[in-house]
C-alpha positions in Angstrom: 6.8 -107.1 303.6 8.4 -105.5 300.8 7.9 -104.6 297.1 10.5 -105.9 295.2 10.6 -104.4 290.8 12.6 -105.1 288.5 12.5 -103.7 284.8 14.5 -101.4 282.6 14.6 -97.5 283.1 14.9 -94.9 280.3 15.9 -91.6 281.1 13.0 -89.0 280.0 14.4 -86.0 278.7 11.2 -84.4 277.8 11.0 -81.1 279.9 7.3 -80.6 280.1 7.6 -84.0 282.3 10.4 -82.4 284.5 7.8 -79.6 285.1 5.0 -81.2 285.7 6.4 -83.7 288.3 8.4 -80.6 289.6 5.2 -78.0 290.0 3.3 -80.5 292.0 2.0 -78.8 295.3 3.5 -82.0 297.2 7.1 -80.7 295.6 7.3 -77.3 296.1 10.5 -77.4 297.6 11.8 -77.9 293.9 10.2 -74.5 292.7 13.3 -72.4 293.8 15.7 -75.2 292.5 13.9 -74.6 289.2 13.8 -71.0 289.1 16.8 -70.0 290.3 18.0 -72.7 293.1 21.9 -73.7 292.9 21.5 -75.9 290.2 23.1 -74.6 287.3 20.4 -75.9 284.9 17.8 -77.2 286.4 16.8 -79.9 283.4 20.0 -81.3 283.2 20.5 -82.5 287.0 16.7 -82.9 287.3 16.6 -86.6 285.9 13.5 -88.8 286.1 13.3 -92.7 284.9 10.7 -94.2 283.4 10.3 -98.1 284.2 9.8 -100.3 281.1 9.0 -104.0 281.0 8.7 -104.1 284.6 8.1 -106.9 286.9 6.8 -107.1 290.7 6.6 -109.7 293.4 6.3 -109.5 297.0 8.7 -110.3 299.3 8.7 -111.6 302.9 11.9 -113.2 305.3 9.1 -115.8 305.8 8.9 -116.7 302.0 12.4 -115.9 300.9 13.0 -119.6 299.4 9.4 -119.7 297.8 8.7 -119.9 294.4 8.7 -116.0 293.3 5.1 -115.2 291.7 5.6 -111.9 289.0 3.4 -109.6 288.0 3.9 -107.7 284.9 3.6 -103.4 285.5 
């Protein structure tokens, strides 16, 4: 089975998001990208989305020619 979304994406530019999502203990491997990794600077190549008017429905090969039934996110 499979998740299928659709929606639109905004680009967040707010850096207090980049860290936070960055300094999680399940990321760490980010820290040294942030401090002083080989990204040039780290907030601009560091990009995260942020889904708007989004939509989900399941998916299965079993039900591919179903009706789809949405659920708004």
């Amino acid at each position: 089975m499979q998740i299928r979304i659709r929606g639109e994406l905004q680009v967040v530019e707010d850096e207090s998001v980049k860290d936070e999502i960055s300094k999680h203990p399940s990321r760490k491997f980010l820290t040294a990208w942030r401090e002083s990794g080989p990204l040039q600077n780290f907030y601009d190549t560091f990009v995260v989305f942020k889904l708007q008017k989004g939509r989900a429905t399941t998916w299965t090969i079993e039900t591919n020619f179903e009706p789809k039934a949405f659920i708004q996110l």
